[in-house]
Structure formats: structure tokens, C-alpha cells
N, CA, C and O atoms as a printed pandas DataFrame, in Angstrom:
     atom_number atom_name residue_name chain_id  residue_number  x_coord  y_coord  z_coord
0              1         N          UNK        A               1  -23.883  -17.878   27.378
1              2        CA          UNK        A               1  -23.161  -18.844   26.593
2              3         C          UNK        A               1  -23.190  -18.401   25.134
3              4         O          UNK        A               1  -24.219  -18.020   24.575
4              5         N          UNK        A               2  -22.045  -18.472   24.582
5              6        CA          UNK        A               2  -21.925  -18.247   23.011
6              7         C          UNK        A               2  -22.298  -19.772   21.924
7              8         O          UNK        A               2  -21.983  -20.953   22.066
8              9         N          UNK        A               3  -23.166  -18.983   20.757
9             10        CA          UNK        A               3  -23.084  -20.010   19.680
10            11         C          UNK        A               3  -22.363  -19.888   18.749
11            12         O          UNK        A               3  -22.366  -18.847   18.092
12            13         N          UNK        A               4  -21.433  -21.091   18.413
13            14        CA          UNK        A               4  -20.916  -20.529   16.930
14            15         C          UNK        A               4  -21.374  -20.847   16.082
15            16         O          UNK        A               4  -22.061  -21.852   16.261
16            17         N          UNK        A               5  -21.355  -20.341   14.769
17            18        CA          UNK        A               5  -21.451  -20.428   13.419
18            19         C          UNK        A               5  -20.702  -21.504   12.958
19            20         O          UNK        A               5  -19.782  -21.100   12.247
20            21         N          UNK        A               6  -20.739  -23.180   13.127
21            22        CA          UNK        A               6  -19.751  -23.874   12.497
22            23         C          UNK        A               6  -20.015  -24.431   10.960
23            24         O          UNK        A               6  -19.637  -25.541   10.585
24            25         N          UNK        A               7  -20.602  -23.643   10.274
25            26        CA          UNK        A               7  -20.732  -23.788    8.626
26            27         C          UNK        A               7  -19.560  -24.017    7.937
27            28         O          UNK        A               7  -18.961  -22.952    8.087
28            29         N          UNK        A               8  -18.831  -24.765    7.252
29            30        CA          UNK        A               8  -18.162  -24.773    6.406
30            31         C          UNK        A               8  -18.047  -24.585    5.486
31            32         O          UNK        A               8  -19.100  -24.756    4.872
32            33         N          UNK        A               9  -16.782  -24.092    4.541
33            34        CA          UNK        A               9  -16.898  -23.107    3.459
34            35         C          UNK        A               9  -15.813  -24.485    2.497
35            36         O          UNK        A               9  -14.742  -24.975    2.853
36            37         N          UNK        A              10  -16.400  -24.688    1.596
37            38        CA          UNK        A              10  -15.625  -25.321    0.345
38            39         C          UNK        A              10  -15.123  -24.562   -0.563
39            40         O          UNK        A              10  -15.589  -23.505   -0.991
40            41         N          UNK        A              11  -13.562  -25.436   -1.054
41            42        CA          UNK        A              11  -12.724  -24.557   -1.285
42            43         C          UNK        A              11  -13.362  -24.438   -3.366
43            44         O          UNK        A              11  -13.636  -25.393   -4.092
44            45         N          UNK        A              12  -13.385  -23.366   -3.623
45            46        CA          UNK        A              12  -13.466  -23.046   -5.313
46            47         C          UNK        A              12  -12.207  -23.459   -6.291
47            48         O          UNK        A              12  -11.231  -22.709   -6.333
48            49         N          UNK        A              13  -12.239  -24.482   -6.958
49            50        CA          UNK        A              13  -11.163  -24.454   -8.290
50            51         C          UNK        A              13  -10.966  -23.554   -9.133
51            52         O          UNK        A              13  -11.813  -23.616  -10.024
52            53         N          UNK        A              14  -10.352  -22.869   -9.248
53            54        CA          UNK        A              14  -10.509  -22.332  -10.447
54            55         C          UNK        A              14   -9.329  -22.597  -11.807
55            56         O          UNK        A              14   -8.104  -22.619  -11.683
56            57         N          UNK        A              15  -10.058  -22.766  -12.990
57            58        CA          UNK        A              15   -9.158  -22.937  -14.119
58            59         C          UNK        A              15   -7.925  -22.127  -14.505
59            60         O          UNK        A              15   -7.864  -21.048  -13.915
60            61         N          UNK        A              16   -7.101  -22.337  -15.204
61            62        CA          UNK        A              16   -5.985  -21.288  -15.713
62            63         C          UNK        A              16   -6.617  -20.243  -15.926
63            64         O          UNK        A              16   -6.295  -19.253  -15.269
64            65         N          UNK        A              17   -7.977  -20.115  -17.149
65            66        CA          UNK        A              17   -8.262  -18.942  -17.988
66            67         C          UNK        A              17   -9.668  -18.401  -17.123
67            68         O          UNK        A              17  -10.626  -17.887  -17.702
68            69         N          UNK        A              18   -9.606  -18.609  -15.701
69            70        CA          UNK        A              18  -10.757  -18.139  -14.663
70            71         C          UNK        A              18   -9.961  -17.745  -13.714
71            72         O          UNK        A              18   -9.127  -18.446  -13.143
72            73         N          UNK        A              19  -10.313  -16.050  -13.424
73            74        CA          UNK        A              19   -9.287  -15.309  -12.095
74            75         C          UNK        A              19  -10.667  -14.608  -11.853
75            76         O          UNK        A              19  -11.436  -14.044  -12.632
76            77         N          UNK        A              20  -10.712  -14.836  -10.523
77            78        CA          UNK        A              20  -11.557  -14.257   -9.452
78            79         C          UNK        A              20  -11.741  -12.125   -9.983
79            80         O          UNK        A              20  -10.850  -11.383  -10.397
80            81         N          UNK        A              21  -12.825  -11.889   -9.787
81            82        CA          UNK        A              21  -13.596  -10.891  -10.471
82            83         C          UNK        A              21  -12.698   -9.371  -10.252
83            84         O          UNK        A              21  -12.303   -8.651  -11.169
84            85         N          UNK        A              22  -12.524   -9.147   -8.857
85            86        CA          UNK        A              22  -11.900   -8.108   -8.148
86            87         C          UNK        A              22  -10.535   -8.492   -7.630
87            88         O          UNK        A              22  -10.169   -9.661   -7.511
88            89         N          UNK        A              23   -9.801   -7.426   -7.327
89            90        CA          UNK        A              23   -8.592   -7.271   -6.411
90            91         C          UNK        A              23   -8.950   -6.394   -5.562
91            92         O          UNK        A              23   -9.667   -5.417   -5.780
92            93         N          UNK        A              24   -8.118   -6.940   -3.867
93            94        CA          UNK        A              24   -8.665   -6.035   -3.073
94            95         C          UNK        A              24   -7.653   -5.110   -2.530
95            96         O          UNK        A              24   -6.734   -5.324   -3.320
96            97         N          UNK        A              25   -7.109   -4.013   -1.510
97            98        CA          UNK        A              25   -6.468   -3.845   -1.207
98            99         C          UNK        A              25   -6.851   -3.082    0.392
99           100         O          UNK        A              25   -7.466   -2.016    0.423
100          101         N          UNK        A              26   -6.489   -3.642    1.405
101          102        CA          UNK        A              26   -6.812   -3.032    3.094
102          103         C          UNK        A              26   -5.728   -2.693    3.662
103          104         O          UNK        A              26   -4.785   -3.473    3.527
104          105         N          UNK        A              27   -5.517   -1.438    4.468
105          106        CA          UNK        A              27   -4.499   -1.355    4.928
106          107         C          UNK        A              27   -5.409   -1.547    6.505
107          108         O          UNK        A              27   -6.481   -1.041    6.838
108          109         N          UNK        A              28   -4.054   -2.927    7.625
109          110        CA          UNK        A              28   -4.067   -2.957    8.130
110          111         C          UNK        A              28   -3.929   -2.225    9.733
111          112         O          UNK        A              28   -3.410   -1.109    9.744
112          113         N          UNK        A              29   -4.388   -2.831   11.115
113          114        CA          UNK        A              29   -4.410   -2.342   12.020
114          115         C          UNK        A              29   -2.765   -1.624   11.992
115          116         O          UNK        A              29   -2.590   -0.417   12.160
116          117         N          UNK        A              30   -1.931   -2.356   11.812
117          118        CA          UNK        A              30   -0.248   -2.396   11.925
118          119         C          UNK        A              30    0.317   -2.402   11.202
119          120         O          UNK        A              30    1.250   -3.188   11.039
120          121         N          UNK        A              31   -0.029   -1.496   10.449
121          122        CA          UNK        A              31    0.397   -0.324    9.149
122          123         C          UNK        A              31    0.965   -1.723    8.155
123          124         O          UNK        A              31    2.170   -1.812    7.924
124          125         N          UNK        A              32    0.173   -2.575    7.713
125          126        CA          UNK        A              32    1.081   -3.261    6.631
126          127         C          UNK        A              32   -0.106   -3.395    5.728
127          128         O          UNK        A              32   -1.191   -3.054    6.197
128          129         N          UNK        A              33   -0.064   -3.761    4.724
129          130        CA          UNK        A              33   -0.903   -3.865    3.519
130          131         C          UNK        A              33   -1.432   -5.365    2.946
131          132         O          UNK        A              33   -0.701   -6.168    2.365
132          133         N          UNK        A              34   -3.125   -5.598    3.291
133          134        CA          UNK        A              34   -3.704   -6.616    2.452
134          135         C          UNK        A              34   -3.545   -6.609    1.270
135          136         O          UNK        A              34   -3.762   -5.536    0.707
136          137         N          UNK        A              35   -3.071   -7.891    0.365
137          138        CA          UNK        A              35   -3.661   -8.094   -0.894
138          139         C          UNK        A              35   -4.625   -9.044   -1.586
139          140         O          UNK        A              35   -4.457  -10.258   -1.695
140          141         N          UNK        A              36   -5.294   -8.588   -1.881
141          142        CA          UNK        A              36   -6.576   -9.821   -2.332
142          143         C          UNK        A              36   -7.262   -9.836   -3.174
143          144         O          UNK        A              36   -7.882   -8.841   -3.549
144          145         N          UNK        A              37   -7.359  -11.308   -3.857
145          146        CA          UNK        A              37   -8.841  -11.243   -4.829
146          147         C          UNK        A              37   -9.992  -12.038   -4.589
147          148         O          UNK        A              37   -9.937  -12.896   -3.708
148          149         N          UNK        A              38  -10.802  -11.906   -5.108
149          150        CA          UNK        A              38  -12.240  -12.674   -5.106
150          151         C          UNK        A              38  -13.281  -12.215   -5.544
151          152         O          UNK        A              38  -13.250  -11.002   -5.747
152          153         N          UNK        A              39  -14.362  -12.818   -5.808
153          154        CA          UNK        A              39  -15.772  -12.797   -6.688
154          155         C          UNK        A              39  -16.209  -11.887   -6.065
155          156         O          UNK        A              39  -16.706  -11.029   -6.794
156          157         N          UNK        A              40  -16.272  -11.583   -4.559
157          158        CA          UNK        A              40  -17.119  -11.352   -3.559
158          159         C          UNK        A              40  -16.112  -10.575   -2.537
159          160         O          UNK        A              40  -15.885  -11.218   -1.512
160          161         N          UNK        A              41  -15.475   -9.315   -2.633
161          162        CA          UNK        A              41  -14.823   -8.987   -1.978
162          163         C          UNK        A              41  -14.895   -8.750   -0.542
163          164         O          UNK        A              41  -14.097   -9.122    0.319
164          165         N          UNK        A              42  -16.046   -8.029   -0.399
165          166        CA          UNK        A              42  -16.348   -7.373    0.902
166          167         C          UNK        A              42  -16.669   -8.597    1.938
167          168         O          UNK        A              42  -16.433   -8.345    3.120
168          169         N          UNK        A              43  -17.281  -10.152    1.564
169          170        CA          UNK        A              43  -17.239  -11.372    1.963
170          171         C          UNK        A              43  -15.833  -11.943    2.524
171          172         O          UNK        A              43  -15.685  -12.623    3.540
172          173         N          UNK        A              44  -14.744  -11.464    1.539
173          174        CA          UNK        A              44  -13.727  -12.080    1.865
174          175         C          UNK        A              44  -12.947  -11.185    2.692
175          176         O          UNK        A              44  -12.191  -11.909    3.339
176          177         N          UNK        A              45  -12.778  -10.136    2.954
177          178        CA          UNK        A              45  -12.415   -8.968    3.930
178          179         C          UNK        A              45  -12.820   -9.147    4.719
179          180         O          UNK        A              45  -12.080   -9.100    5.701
180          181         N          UNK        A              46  -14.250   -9.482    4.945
181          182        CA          UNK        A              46  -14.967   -9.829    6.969
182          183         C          UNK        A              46  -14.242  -10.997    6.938
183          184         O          UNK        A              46  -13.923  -11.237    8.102
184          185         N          UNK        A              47  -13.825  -11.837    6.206
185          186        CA          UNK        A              47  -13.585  -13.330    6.549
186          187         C          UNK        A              47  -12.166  -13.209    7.138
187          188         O          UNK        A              47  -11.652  -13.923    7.998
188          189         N          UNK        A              48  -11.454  -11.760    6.249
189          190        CA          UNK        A              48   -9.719  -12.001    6.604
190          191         C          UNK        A              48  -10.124  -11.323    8.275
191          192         O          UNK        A              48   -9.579  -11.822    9.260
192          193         N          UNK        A              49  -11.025  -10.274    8.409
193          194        CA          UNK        A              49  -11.159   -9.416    9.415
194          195         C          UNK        A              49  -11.555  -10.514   11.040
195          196         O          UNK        A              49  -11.209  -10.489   12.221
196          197         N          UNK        A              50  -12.301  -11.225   10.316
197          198        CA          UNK        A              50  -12.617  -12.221   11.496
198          199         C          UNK        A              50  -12.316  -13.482   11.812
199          200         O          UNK        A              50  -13.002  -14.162   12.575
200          201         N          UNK        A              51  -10.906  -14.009   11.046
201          202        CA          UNK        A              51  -10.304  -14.550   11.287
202          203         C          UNK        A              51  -10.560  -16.520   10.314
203          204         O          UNK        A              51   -9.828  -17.510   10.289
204          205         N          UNK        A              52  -11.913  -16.231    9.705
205          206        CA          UNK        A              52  -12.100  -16.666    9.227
206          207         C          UNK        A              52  -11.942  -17.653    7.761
207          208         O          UNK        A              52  -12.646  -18.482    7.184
208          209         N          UNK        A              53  -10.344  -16.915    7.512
209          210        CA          UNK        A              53   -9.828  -17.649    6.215
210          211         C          UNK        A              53   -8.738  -18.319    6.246
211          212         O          UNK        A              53   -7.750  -18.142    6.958
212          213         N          UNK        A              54   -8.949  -19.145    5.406
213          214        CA          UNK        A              54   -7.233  -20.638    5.613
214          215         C          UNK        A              54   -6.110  -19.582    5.050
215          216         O          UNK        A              54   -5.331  -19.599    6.002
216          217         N          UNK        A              55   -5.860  -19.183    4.632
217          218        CA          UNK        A              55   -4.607  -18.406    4.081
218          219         C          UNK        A              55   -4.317  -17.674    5.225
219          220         O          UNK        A              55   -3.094  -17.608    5.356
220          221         N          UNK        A              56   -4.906  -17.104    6.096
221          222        CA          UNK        A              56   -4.295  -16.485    7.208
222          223         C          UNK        A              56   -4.792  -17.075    8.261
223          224         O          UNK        A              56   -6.013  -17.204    8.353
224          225         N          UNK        A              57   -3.900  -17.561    9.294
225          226        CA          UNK        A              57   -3.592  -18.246   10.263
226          227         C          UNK        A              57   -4.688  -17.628   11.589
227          228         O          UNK        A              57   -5.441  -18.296   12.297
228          229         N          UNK        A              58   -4.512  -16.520   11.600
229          230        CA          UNK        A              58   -4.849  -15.447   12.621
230          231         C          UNK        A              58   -5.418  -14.051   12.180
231          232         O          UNK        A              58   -4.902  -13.440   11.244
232          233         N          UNK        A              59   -6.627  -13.502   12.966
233          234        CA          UNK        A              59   -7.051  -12.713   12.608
234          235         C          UNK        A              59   -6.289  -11.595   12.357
235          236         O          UNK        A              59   -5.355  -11.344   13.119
236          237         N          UNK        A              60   -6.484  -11.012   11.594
237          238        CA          UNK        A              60   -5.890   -9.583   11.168
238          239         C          UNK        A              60   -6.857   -8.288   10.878
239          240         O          UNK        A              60   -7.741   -8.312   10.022
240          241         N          UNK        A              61   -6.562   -7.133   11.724
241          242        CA          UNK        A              61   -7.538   -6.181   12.029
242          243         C          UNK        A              61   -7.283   -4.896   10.750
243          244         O          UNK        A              61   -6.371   -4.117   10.476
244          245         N          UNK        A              62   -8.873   -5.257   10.108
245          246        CA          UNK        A              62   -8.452   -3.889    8.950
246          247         C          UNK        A              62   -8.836   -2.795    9.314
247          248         O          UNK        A              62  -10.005   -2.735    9.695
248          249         N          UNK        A              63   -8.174   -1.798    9.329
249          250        CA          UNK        A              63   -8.294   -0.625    9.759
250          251         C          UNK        A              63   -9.343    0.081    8.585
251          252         O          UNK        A              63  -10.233    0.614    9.248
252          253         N          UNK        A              64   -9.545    0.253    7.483
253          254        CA          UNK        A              64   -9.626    1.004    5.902
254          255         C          UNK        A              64   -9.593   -0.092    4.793
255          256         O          UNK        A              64   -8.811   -0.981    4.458
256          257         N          UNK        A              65  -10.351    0.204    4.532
257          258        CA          UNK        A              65  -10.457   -0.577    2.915
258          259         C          UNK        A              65   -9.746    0.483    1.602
259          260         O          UNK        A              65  -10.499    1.409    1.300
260          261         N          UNK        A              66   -8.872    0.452    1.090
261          262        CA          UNK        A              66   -8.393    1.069    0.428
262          263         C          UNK        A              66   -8.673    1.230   -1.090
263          264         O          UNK        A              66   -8.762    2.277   -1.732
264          265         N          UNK        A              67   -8.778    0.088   -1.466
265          266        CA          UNK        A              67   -9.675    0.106   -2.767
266          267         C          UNK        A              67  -10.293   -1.325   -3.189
267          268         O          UNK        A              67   -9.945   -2.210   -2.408
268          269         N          UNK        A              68  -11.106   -1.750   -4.214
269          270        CA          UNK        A              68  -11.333   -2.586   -4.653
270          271         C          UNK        A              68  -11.735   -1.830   -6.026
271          272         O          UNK        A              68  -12.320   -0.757   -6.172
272          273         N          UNK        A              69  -11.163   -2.860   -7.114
273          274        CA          UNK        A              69  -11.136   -2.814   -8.321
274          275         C          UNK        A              69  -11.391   -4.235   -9.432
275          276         O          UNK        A              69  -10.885   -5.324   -9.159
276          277         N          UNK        A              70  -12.110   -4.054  -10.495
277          278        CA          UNK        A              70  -11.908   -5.119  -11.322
278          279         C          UNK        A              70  -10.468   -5.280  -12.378
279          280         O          UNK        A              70   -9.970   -4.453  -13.141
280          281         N          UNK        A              71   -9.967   -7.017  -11.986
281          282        CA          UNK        A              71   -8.919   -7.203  -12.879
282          283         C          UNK        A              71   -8.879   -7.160  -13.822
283          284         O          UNK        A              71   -9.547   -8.091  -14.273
284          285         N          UNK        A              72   -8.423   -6.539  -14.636
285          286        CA          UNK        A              72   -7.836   -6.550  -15.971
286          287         C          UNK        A              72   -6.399   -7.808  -16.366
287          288         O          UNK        A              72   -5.909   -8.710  -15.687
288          289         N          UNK        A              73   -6.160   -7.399  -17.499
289          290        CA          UNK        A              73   -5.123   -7.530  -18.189
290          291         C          UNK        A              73   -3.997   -6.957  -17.838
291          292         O          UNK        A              73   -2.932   -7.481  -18.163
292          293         N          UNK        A              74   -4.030   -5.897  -17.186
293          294        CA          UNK        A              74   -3.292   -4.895  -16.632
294          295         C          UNK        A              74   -3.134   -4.751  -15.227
295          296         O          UNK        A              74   -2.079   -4.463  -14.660
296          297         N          UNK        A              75   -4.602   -5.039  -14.517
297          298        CA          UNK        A              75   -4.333   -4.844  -12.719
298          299         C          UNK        A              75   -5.217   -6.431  -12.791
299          300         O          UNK        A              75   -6.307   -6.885  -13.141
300          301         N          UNK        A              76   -3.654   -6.954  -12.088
301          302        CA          UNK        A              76   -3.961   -8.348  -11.606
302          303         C          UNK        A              76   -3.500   -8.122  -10.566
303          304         O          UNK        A              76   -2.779   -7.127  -10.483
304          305         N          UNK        A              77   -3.811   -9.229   -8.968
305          306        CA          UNK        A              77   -3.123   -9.552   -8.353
306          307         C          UNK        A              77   -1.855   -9.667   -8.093
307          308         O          UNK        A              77   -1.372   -9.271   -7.033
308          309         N          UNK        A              78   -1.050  -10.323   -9.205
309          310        CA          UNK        A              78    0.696  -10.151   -9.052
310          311         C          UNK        A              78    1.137   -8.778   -9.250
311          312         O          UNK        A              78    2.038   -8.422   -8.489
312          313         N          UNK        A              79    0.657   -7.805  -10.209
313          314        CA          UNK        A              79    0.834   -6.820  -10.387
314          315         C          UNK        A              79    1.062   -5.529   -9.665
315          316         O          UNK        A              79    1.928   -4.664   -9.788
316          317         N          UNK        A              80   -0.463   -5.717   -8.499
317          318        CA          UNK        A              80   -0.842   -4.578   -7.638
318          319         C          UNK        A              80    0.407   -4.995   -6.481
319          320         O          UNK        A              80    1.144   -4.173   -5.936
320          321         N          UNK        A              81    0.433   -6.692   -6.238
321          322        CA          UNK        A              81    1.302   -6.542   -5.193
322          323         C          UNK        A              81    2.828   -6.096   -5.665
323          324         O          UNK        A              81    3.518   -5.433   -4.891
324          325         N          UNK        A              82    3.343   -6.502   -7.014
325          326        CA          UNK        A              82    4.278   -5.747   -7.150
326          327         C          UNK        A              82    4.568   -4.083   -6.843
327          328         O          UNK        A              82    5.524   -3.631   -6.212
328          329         N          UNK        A              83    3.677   -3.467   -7.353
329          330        CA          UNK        A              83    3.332   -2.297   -7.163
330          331         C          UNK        A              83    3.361   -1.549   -5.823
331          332         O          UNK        A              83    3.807   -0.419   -5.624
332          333         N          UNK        A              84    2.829   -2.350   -4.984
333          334        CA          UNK        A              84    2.849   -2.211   -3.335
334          335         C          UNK        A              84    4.063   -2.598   -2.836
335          336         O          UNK        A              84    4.626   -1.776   -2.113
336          337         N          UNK        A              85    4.543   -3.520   -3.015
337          338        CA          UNK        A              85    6.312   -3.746   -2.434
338          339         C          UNK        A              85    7.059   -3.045   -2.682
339          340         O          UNK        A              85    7.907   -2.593   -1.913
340          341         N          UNK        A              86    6.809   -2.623   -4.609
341          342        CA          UNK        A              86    8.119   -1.183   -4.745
342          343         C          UNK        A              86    8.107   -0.072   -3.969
343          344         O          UNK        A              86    9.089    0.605   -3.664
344          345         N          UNK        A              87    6.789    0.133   -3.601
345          346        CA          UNK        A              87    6.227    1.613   -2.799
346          347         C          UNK        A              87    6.517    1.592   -1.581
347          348         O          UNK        A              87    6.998    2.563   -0.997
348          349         N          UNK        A              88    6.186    0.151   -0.882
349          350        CA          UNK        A              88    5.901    0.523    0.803
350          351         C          UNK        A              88    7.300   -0.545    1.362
351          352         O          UNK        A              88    8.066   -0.259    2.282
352          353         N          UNK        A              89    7.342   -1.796    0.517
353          354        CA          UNK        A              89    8.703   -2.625    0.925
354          355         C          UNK        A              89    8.240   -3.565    0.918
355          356         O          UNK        A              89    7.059   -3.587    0.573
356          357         N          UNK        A              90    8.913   -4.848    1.291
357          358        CA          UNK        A              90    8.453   -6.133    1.137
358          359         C          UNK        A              90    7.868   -6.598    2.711
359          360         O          UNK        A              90    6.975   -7.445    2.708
360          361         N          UNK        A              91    8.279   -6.142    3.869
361          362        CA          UNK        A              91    7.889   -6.363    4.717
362          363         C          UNK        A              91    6.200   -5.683    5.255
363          364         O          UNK        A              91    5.491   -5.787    6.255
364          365         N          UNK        A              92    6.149   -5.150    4.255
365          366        CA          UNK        A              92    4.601   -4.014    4.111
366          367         C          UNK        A              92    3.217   -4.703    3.860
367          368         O          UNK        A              92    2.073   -4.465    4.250
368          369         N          UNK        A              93    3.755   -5.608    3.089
369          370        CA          UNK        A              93    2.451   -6.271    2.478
370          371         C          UNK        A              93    2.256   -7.510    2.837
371          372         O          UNK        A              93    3.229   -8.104    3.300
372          373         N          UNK        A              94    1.290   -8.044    2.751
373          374        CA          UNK        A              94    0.374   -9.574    2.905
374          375         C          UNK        A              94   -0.043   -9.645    1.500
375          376         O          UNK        A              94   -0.576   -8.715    0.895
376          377         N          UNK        A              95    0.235  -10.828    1.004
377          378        CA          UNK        A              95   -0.885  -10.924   -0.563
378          379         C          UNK        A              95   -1.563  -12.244    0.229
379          380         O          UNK        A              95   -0.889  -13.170    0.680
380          381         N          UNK        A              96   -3.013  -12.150    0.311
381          382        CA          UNK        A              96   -3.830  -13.348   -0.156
382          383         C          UNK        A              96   -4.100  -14.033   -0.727
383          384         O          UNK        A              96   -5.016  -14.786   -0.398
């Protein structure tokens, strides 16, 4: 018989002038591209990996972690995914 883990995770506010520490980027089982940020990256990657997060419905299998980086002024979230749609297409990517 299996146990689960039924811990619940509360959701974080964050202010206008507070953006989560890192951006992430995974390329998936089915060649399309994660985008993500958070305090705690590698936390939130097992969470997308195991199905574990409200933004995605259903698990999604990461093949590669591709990078993780701290945001700037310059590499934000809207940015990188822009960056990734011009490159790979719009049907390529997931932003988180």
C-alpha cells in the first residue's frame, strides 16, 4: 500500500517591487521548453516534474535542466520567454 505526502503548500504574495530570486529554464520530455521563476528553483522543477504545481495541470517530464540564472534588470522572466518564442516558436514553450 502507498502513503502520500498530503502537506499543503501556501500560496506566496509577492509585492510589485519583489520578483522571485532565479529564472529557470527545462527543456522538456516533448521537445518544448519550461519557463520559470522562484526563490528555490530546483524545489520548484521536482514540483513541475512531479506533478505537483497549480500552474500545471499535469505532470510534465523534464528531460535537462538547461539553465538557471539570477534576474536582473535585464533577464527577467518576460524577457527569457520572449527570447525563447523568437528562437524555438510559440508553440515551444510553457512559461510558469
Amino acid at each position: 500500500m502507498h502513503s502520500y505526502n498530503t502537506t499543503t503548500i501556501a500560496p506566496v504574495s509577492i509585492t510589485s517591487n519583489e520578483r522571485p530570486a532565479y529564472v529557470f529554464v527545462c527543456l522538456l520530455k516533448d521537445a518544448r521548453y519550461l519557463i520559470g521563476q522562484g526563490n528555490n528553483p530546483s524545489k520548484r522543477i521536482a514540483c513541475i516534474n512531479s506533478g505537483l504545481n497549480d500552474a500545471i495541470p499535469e505532470p510534465r517530464q523534464v528531460k535537462r535542466v538547461i539553465g538557471i540564472k539570477e534576474q536582473t534588470e535585464q533577464r527577467t522572466l518576460p524577457s527569457v520567454v520572449n527570447r525563447f518564442c523568437k528562437r524555438y516558436g510559440l508553440d515551444k514553450v510553457i512559461a510558469v
